[in-house]
C-alpha positions as CSV (number, residue, x, y, z in Angstrom):
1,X,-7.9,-8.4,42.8
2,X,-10.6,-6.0,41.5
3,X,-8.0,-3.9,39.4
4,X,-6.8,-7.5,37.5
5,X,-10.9,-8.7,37.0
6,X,-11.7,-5.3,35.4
7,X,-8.6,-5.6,33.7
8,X,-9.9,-9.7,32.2
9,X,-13.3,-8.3,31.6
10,X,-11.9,-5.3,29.1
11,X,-9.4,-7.2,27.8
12,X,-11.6,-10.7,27.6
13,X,-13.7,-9.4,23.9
14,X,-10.2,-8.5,22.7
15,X,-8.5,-11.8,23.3
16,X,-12.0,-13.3,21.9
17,X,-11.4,-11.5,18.5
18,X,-7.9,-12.5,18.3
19,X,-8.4,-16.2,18.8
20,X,-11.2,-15.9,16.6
21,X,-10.7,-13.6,13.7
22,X,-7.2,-13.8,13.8
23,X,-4.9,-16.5,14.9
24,X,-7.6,-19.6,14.7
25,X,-8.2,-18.9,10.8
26,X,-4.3,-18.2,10.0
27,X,-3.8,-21.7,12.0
28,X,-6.1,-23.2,9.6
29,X,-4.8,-21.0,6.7
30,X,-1.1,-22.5,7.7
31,X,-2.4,-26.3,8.0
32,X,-3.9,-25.9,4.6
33,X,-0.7,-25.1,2.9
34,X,1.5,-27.7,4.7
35,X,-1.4,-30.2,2.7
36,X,0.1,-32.3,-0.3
37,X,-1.9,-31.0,-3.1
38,X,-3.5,-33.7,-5.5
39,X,-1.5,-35.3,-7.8
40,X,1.6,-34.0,-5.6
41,X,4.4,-35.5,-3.5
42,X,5.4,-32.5,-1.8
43,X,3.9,-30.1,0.6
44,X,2.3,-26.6,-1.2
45,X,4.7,-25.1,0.5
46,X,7.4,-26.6,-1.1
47,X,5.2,-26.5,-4.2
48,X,5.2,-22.6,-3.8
49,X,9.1,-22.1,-3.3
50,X,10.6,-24.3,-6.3
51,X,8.6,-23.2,-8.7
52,X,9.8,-20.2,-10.8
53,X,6.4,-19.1,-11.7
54,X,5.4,-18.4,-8.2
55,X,8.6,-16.7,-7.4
56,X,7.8,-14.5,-10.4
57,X,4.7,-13.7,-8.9
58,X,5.9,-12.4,-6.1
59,X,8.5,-10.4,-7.2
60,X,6.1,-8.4,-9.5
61,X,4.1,-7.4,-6.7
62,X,6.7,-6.5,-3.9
63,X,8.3,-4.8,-6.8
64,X,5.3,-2.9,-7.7
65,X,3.8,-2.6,-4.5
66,X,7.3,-0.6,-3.0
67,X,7.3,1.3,-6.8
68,X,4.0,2.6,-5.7
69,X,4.7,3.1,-2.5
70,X,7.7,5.6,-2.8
71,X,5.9,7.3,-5.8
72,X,3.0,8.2,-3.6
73,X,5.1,9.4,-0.6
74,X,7.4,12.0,-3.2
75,X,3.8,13.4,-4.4
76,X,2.1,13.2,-1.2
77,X,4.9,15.0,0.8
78,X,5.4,18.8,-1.4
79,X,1.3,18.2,-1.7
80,X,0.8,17.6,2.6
81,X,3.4,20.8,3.1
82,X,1.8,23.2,1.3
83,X,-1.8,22.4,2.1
84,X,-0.9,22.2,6.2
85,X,1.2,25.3,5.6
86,X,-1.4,27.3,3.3
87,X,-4.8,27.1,5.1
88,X,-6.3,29.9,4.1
89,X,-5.5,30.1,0.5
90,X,-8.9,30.0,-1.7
91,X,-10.2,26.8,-3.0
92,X,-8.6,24.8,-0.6
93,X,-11.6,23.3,0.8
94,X,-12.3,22.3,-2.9
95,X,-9.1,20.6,-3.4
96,X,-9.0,18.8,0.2
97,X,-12.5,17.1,-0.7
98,X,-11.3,16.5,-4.4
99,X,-8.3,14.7,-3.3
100,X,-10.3,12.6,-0.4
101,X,-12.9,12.0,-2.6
102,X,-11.2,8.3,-4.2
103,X,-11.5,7.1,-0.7
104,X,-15.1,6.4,-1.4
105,X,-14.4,3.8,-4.2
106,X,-13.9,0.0,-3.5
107,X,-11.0,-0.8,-5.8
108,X,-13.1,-2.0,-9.1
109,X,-14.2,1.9,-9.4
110,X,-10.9,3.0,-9.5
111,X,-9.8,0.1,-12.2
112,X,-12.8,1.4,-14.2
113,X,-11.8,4.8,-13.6
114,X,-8.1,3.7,-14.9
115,X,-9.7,2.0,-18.3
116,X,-11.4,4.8,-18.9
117,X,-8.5,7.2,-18.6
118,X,-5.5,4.5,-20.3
119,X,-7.6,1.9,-21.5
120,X,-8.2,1.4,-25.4
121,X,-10.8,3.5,-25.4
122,X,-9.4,6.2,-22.9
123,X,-8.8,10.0,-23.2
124,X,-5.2,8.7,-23.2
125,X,-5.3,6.8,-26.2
126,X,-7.7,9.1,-27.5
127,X,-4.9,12.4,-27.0
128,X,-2.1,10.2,-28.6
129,X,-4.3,9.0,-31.8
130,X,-5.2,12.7,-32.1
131,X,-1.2,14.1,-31.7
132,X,1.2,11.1,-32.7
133,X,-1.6,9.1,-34.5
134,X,0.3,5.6,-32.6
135,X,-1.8,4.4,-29.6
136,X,-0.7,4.2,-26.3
137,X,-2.6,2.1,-23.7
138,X,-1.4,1.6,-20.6
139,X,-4.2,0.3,-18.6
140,X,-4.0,-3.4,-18.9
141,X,-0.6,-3.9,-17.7
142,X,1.8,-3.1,-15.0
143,X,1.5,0.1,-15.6
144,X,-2.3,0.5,-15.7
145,X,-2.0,-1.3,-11.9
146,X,0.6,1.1,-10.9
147,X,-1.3,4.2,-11.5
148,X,-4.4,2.0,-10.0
149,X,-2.3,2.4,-6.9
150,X,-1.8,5.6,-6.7
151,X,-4.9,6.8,-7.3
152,X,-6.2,5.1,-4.1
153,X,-2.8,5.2,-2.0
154,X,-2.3,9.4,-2.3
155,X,-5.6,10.5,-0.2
156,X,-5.0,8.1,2.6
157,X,-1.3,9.4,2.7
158,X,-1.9,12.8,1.7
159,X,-4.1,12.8,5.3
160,X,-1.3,11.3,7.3
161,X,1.4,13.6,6.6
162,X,-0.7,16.2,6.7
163,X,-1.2,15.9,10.4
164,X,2.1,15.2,10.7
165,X,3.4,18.5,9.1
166,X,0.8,20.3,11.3
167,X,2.1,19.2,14.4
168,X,5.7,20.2,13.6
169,X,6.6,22.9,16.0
170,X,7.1,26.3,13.8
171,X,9.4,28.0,16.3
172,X,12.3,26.0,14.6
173,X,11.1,26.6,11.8
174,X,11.7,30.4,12.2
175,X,14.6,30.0,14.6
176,X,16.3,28.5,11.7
177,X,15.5,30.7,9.1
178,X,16.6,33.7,11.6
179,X,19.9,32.3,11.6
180,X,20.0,32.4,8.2
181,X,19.1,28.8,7.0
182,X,18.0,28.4,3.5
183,X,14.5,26.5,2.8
184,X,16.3,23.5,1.7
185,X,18.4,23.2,5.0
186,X,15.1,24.2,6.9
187,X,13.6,20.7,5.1
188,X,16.6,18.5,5.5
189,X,17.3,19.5,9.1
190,X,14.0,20.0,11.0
191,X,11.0,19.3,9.0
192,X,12.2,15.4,7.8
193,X,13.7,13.9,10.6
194,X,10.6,15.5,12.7
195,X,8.6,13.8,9.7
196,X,10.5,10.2,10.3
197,X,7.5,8.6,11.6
198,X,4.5,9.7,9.5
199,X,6.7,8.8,6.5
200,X,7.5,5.6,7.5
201,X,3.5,5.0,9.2
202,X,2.2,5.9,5.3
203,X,4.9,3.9,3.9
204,X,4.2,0.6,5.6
205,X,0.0,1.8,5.2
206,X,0.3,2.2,1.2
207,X,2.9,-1.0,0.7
208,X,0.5,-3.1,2.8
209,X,-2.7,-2.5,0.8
210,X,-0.9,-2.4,-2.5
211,X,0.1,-5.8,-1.3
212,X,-3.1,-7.2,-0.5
213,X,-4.9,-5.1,-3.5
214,X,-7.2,-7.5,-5.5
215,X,-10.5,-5.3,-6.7
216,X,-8.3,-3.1,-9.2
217,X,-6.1,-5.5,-10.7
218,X,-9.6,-8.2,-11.2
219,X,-10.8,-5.0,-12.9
220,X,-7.9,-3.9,-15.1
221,X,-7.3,-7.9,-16.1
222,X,-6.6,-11.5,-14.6
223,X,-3.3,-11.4,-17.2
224,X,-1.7,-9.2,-14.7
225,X,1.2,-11.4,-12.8
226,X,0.7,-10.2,-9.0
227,X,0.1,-12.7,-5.9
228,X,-3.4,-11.9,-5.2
229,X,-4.8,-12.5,-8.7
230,X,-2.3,-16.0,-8.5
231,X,-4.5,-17.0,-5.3
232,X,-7.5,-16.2,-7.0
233,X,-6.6,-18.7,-10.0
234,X,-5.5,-21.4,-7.8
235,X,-8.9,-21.1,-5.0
236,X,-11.4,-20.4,-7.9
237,X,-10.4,-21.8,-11.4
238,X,-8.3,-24.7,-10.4
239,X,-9.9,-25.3,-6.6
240,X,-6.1,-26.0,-5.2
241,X,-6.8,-24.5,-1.9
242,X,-3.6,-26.2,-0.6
243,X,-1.4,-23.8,-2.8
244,X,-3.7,-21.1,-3.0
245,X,-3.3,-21.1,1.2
246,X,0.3,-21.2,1.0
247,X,0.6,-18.6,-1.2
248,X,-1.5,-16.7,1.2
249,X,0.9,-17.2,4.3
250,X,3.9,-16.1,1.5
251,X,2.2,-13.2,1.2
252,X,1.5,-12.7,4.1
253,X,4.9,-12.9,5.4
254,X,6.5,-11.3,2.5
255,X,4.5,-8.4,3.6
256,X,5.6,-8.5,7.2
257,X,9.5,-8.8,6.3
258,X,9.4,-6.1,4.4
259,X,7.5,-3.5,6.7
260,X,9.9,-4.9,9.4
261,X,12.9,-3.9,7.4
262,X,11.5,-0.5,6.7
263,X,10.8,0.0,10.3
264,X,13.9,-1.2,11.7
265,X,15.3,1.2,9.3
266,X,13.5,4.0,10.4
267,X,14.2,3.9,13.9
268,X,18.0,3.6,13.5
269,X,17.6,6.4,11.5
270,X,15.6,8.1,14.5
271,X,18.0,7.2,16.7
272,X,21.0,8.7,14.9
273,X,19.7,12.4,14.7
């Protein structure tokens, strides 16, 4: 008896923040969307799955969201190996804290910090008027977002796999290259599937913000076709919170299938080396 009340006291402020913060507002969040907005016959919900433009939403960002997911894990891995692998060589301190350093800036900094390398007046633009004399802006658009994304998504991954690769235990590492396996091989073999996990942790980290991103695409331009800024146009400039809290729920659950998939996928792969 004393074990299980020390065990409802600790557990009691966690249960407390889960009804709370958690499942009381998404209950509310879910009875919202199942509202018939004004001027509607049909549930938001229904609203939010027949019509094409909200489809098209959502596309663009799971689209963009797993783009920029996969291009920040094939730069953050080579970048994670040879920093865990090379701690000693000079300047490395310099570089760590220069490629933490964006993890300081809400997401409107790093839109500004986008315009002001792509946008119209950008050292982009600025380059390709100087060489080609033809413009070239790129930060108001898809691709403006996308390199948005990685700019914020590479630090927190660049720190996962880092610890990751530190923990990997060397002694294969030499064992195989002792019996004569190339670097390649070495990768493939030993360091990957022993890198399974972080992979697929950083994975599911970066898709899941680049998800729920709203403070960079605001910046860059309410133009830009992703969920978040769709919400934002249905709660603030047309005040349909019925559809603006189904899309929410879509989101959210888009969100959740897809990290589910990747997971699931990850630990069959586990299982089979």
């Amino acid at each position: 008896m004393g074990r299980r009340r020390a065990w409802l006291v600790i557990a009691a402020p966690a249960v407390v923040l889960f009804l709370a913060f958690w499942l009381l507002p998404m209950a509310k969040l879910a009875g919202i969307g199942a509202a018939t907005p004004q001027g509607m016959d049909a549930s938001a919900y229904w609203l939010v799955v027949t019509q094409p433009r909200y489809w098209q939403s959502l596309i663009n960002t799971v689209a963009l969201s797993l783009g920029a997911t996969l291009a920040t894990l094939v730069i953050a891995l080579p970048v994670s190996r040879f920093l865990a692998r090379h701690p000693d060589f000079p300047g490395r301190r310099v570089l760590m804290s220069l490629l933490l350093f964006p993890l300081a800036f809400p997401g409107v900094v790093v839109g500004f910090l986008v315009i002001l390398a792509t946008g119209r007046q950008g050292v982009l633009n600025t380059l390709s008027k100087a060489l080609s004399g033809d413009p070239m802006v790129l930060a108001y658009g898809m691709a403006g977002l996308f390199i948005g994304y990685l700019y914020f998504l590479l630090p927190r991954t660049i720190g996962v796999l880092m610890t990751a690769v530190e923990g990997i235990d060397k002694h294969w590492l030499e064992a195989a290259q002792t019996l004569g396996a190339s670097p390649w091989r070495r990768f493939v073999d030993i360091e990957l599937p022993a890198l399974t996990g972080a992979l697929t942790a950083a994975g599911a980290m970066c898709f899941a913000t680049a998800m729920g991103a709203f403070g960079t695409v605001f910046t860059l331009g309410t133009r830009i076709d992703v969920l978040p800024i769709t919400i934002y146009d249905e709660f603030t400039n047309y005040a349909n919170l019925p559809v603006a809290a189904a899309l929410s729920v879509v989101l959210g659950l888009a969100t959740w299938a897809v990290l589910y998939v990747a997971n699931s996928l990850a630990a069959r792969t586990a299982r089979g080396n």
